[in-house]
N, C-alpha and C positions, 0 to 999 in steps of 0.2 A: 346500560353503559358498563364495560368492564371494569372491574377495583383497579387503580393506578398501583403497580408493583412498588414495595418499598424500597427507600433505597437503600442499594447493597454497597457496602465497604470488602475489598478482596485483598487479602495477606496470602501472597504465595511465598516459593522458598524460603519458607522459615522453619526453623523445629521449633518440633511444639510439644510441651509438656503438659497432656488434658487433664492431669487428675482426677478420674476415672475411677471407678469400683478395681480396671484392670490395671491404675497406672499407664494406660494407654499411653506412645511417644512417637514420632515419626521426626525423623534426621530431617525430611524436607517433606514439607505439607503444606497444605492450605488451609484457613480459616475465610468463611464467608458470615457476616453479619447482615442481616435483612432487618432495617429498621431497629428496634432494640435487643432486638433476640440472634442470638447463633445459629445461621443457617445449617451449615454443611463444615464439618472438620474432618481431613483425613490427609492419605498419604497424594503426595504428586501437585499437578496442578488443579485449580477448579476446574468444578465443571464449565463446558462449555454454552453459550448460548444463556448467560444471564442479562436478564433486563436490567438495565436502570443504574450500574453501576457507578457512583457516582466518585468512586477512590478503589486505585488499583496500586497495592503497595507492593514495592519486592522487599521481600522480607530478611535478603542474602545476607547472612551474617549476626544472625540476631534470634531467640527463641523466644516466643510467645507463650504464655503462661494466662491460667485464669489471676484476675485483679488482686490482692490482698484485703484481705479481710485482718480488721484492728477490732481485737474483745474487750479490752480495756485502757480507758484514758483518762486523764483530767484536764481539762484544754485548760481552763483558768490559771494554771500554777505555769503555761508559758512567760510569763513577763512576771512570776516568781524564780528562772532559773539560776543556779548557781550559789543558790545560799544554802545555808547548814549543808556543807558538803561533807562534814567528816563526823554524823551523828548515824543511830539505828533510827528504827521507823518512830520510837512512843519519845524520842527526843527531837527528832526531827519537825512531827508535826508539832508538838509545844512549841517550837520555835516558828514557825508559820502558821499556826493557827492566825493570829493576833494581825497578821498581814494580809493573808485570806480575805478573813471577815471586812474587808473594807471595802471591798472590789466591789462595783459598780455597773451598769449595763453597757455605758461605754466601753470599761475594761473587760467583760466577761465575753465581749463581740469579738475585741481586736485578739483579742489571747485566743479566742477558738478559730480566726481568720491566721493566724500566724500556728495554730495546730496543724490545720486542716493542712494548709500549701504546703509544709514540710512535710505530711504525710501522702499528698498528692503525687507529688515531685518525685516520691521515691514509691510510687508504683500501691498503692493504699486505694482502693474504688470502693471499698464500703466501710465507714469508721464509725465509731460512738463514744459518745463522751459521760462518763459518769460525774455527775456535777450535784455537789449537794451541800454546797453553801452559797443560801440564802439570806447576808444581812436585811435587816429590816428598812425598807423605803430604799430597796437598791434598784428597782426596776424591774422588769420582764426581761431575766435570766434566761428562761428558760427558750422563748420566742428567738432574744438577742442568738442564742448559740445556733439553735434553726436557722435563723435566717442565713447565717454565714456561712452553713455547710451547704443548705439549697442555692446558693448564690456561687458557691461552688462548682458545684453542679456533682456532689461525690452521694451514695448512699448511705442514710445516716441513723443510728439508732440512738434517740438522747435516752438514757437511765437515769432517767428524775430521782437523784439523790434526798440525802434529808437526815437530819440531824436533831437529836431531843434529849441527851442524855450529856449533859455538860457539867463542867465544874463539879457542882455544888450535887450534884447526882454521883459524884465517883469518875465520871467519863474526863476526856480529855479535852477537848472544846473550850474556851472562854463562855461564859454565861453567855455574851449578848450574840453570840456566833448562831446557837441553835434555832430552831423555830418550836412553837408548841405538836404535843402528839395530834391533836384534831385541824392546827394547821397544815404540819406536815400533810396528813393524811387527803387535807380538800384540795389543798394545791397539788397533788399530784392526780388527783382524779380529773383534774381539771384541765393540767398540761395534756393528759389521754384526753378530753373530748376536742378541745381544739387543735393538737397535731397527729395521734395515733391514725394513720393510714395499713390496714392488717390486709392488704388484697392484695395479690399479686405482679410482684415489680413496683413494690411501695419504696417511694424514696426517703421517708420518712416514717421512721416506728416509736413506739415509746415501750421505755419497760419500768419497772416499779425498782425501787434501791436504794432504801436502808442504808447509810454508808458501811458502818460496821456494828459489831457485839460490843467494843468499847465507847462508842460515840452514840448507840440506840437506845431506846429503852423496848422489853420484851414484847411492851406490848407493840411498840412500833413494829416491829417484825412481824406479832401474828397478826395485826388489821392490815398490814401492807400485803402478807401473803394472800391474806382474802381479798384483799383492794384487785391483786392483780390476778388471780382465779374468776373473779367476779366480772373481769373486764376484757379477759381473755388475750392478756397482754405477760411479757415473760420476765422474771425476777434477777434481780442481780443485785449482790454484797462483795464486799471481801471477805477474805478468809481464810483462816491457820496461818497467816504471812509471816508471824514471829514467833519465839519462843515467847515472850513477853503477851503475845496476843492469847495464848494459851494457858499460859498461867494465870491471866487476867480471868478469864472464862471460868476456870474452874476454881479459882476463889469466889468469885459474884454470883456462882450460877451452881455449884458444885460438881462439873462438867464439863469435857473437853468441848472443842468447837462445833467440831461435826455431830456429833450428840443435843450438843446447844439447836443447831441448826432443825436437827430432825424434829424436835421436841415444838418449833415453835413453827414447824410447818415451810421447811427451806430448804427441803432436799424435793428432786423431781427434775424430769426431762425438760421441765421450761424454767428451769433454774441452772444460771450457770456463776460460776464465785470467781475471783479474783485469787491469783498470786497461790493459795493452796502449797505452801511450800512445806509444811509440816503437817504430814500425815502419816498414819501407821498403818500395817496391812487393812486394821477394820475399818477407817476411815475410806481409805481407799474400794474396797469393799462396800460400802454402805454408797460411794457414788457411783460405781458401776452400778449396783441391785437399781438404782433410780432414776439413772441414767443423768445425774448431775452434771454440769458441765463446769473445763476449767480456764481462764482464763494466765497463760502461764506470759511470765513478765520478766524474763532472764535478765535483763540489762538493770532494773531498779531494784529487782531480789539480790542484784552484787553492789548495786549504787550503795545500797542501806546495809549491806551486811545479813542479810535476813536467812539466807541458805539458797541451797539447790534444792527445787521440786523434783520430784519424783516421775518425772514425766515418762520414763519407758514403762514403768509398774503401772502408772495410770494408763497407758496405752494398751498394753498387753490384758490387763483387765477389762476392756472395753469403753472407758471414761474418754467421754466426746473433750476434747483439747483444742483451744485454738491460742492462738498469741495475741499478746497488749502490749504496744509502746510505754501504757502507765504513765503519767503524771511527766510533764518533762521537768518539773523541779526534784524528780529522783531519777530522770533519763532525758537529758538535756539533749540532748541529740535529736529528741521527737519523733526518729525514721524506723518504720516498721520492720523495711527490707533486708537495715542489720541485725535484727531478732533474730531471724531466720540462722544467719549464722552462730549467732552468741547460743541461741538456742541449743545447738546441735556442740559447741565445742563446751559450755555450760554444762552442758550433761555427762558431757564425758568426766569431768573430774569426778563424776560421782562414782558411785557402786558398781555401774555396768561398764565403765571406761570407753573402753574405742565403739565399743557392741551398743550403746547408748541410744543412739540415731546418727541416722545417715541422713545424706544430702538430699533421698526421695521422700523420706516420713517427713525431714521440716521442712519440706517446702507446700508437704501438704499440710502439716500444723497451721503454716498462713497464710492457704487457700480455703480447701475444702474443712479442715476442722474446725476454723474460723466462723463457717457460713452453719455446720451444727450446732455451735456452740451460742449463736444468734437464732438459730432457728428456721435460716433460711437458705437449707442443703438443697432442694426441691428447686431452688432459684439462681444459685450463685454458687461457686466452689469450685465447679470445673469447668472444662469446656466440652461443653456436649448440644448437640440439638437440639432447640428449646427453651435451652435457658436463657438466662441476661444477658447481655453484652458487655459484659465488664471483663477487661482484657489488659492487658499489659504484653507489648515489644520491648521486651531489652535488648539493646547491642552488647553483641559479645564478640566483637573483632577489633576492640583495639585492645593497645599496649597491657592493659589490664588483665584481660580473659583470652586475647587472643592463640596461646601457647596452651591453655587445655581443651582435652577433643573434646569432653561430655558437656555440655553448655546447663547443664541441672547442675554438674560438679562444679562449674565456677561461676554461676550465680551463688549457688549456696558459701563454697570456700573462698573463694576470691573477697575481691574490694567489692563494694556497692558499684553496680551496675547501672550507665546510664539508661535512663526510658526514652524513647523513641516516640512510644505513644502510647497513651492511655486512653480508654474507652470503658465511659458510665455509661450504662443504658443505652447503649453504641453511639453517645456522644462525646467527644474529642473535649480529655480534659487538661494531659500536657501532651505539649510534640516539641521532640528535641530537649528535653530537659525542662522546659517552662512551661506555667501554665498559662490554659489558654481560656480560660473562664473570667480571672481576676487578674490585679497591677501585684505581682512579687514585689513589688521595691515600695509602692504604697502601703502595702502589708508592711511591711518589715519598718517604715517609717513608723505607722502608727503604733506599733508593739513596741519600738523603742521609747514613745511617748508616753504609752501607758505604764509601762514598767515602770519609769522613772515619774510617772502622777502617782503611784499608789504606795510608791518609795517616801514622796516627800508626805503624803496622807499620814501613812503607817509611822514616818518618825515624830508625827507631831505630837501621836495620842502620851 
């Protein structure tokens, strides 16, 4: 008996932006999806004579893009937003630490359920959350945040955070915030045996993550780097985000970050760091020679005052770059789609001014440098033959975008762009603006309840 043909999803006239080795682009094309994977992209209409076709979209007025890919996040600090709004990063978290620490599985669900939809809604198909507080007898964290991005239905990498270096150690943490170094270290091997999925078109991965140099201790870092060499899973921290964070380093350590880093086994291709806003040509240097990856976070590096990254010098050197929403209690807004822009007008006040980035490198910063910087360019990034079906249709024929020709030019410079439709693993995750997995308004109920449970918790102590 013959294989039953998969069913195909058909997007004609549309433009479509493949981000490509070539930048490939065509004014009006087609995209074909076969089951999860990208059948056929190019110029005009599809081929003719496909079986099975089970959604024939017209595309007219609107350009397709591969999905967004989000490097850095903390889903938990959503139903923390809005507070210490006028502090730098080492005052801020002093001020939230103490509220952190409280959160609970129910809270740590609803806050990654009210991440996720905000990041869904604005065109986001593969996210991960850096989460690395664990009070004591709070539950399965780590599960709770899984289950809410598979219930989703989005691609998801959790970075099993972790924390050992508090108070009474020099760090910034509240004592009862941390966990010990040999707990840290079993609980994370342990989140890898029960959700690490490393095969291809995995919708869930894990990666090893240290929060930072001021909240770890050394040795956390170098059994973590082995933990995840050993398990063949990929590394992530923060790192250089402040001057404050640099100076810290090189008093406790007698060494700047990146030096720190190399020394305790955290530079490398399956390592990629957060925020990186403070580096010098050698630093910059030392992540290209190792092919380091950076996690750049324009909207919380101005929320906090921290600086502008370097991002054309990292680019121009070869350092694999993708973008992070970051924490939405330093980017309350939680949407990836406007990085893209802040990205590219952020950069410009720097050094290189208008020459900085254009509207085709960010949009590949959070696509295809995204999916390097996770590890998984082979799978996701562009739109090419083969890969995942992780896709995004924005409209760009109303009042908003309607008035510029290049449809790359006002997704990137324009307002936020409505989605039309999004495709995980060529399953339908919003149409028309909403999602279509989960209740939006459920969500958004429960994270105002949580917010306001962990409000009245945190005033009690």
């Amino acid at each position: 008996m013959a294989a039953t043909a998969a069913a195909r999803i058909v997007i004609e006239n549309v433009a479509i932006a493949t981000v490509d080795a070539q930048d490939t682009e065509y004014a009006s094309g087609h995209v074909v999806v076969a089951g999860n994977r990208i059948e056929s992209v190019g110029a005009g209409k599809a081929p003719e004579g496909l079986e099975n076709v089970v959604r024939r979209i017209d595309g007219t007025g609107h350009l397709v893009t591969p999905g967004l890919v989000n490097t850095h996040h903390h889903f938990y600090q959503w139903i923390t937003r809005g507070l210490a709004t006028d502090h730098n990063l080492f005052n801020w978290l002093v001020a939230l630490y103490p509220t952190w620490a409280r959160i609970d599985e129910p809270m740590a669900r609803s806050a990654a359920q009210g991440s996720l939809a905000m990041m869904a809604r604005g065109g986001v198909t593969t996210a991960m959350d850096h989460h690395y507080v664990f009070p004591k007898d709070s539950g399965d964290l780590s599960s709770a945040i899984i289950g809410a991005a598979s219930e989703m239905g989005v691609r998801f990498t959790l970075a099993r955070g972790s924390m050992d270096r508090s108070e009474k150690d020099g760090g910034l943490p509240p004592d009862f915030a941390v966990e010990t170094l040999e707990g840290a270290l079993a609980s994370t091997e342990a989140t890898i045996d029960q959700h690490h999925d490393a095969s291809f078109g995995s919708m869930t991965q894990i990666a090893v993550a240290p929060c930072s140099p001021f909240s770890v201790s050394t040795e956390l870092m170098k059994q973590g780097a082995e933990l995840a060499r050993r398990r063949g899973v990929r590394l992530h921290t923060h790192g250089s985000e402040t001057v404050e964070e640099e100076q810290f380093c090189k008093e406790l350590f007698g060494m700047g970050p990146t030096d720190y880093f190399e020394s305790t086994g955290w530079l490398g291709s399956d390592v990629w760091m957060a925020h990186c806003v403070h580096m010098n040509d050698s630093d910059i240097a030392a992540f290209a020679r190792t092919g380091t990856g950076v996690a750049h976070c324009p909207s919380s590096n101005a929320r906090l005052g921290a600086g502008i990254a370097r991002v054309p010098d990292m680019l121009k050197s070869g350092v694999p770059v993708g973008l992070g929403v970051d924490g939405t209690a330093s980017n309350e807004s939680g949407e990836l789609h406007t990085e893209l822009r802040n990205a590219l007008l952020i950069n410009r006040l720097g050094a290189h001014r208008e020459a900085a980035l254009n509207a085709r490198q960010a949009l590949r910063l959070g696509t295809y440098g995204g999916a390097q910087v996770l590890g998984r360019a082979a799978e996701i990034g562009s739109l090419e033959p083969g890969k995942l079906a992780d896709l995004v249709l924005w409209k760009m024929d109303t009042l908003a975008h309607a008035s510029i020709a290049d449809p790359v030019t006002a997704l990137i410079f324009g307002a936020a762009a409505p989605v039309t439709l999004s495709l995980v693993n060529g399953r339908t995750v919003v149409e028309d603006s909403r999602l279509t997995t989960v209740d939006e308004d459920a969500i958004a109920r429960s994270t105002r309840e949580q917010a306001q449970r962990l409000a009245r918790i945190a005033a009690q102590v």
